[in-house]
N, C-alpha and C positions, 0 to 999 in steps of 0.2 A: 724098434721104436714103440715106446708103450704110450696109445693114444687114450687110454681108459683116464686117465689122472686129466686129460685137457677137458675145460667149458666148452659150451658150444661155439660164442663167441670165437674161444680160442681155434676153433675146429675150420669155424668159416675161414679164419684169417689165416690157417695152414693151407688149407686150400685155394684160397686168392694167389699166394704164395707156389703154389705147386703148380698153378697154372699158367703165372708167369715164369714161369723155370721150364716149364712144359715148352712156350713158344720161344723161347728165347734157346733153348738146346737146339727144337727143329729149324731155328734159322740160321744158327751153324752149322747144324748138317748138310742145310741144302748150301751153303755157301759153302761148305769143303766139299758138297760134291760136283760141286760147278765148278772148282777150283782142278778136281780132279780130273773132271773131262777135259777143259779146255790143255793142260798137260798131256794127256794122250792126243789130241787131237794135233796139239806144235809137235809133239815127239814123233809124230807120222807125216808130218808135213801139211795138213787135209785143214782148212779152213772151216772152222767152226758154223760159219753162215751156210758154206757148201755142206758140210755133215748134217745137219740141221733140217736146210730148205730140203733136199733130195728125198729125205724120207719123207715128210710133210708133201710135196708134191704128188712124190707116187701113191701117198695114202688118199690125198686127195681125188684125183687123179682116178682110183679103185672106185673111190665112194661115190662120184657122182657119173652115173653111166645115162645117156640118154636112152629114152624109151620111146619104141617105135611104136609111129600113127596107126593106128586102127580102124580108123573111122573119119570121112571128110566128104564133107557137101558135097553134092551131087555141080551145083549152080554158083558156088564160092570157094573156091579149092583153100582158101586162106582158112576156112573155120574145119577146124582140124579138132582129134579127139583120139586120146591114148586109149581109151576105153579105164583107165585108173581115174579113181575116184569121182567124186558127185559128176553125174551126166549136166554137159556145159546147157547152156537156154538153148542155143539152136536146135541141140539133138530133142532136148522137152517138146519143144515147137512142133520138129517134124513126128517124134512119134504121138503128141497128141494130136495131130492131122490126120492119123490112121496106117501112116507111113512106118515099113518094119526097118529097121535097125541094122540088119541084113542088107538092107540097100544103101545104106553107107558105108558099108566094107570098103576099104581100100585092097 
């Protein structure tokens, strides 16, 4: 296609044109390939919510791992400290009192 011969007008308005062709193809794609999973998914028998939710779970599941206490009052066992990220007010408190850091080890 020889664009040299089009305005620019003409140029924007192929382009408005190619962009909606642009969206309107990738939402057929993804809707034949939605189409296409959910067919493997009845030709195996495996319910599409269950193929879905399982992986999402265990990814889930991987990504949020709790992270052990480090650090807890001596006099409040509740005010507790991973040692990750900004030092909470109590630990400011006690090491601005002169008190080491070391003595909240858990």
């Amino acid at each position: 296609m020889d664009l040299s011969g089009l305005s620019s007008a003409d140029l924007r308005a192929l382009q408005e044109q190619v962009k909606q062709e642009l969206k309107k193809r990738e939402q057929q794609d993804l809707t034949k390939a939605r189409e296409q999973i959910m067919a493997i998914a009845q030709s195996v028998g495996v319910p599409l919510k269950e193929l879905m939710g399982g992986q999402a779970r265990a990814a889930k599941a991987a990504a949020v791992t709790k992270v052990a206490v480090r650090y807890r009052h001596p006099a409040d066992a509740s005010l507790q400290w991973t040692g990750r990220g900004r030092q909470p007010k109590w630990v400011q408190d006690w090491l601005a009192s002169g008190q080491s850091l070391d003595a909240l080890k858990v």
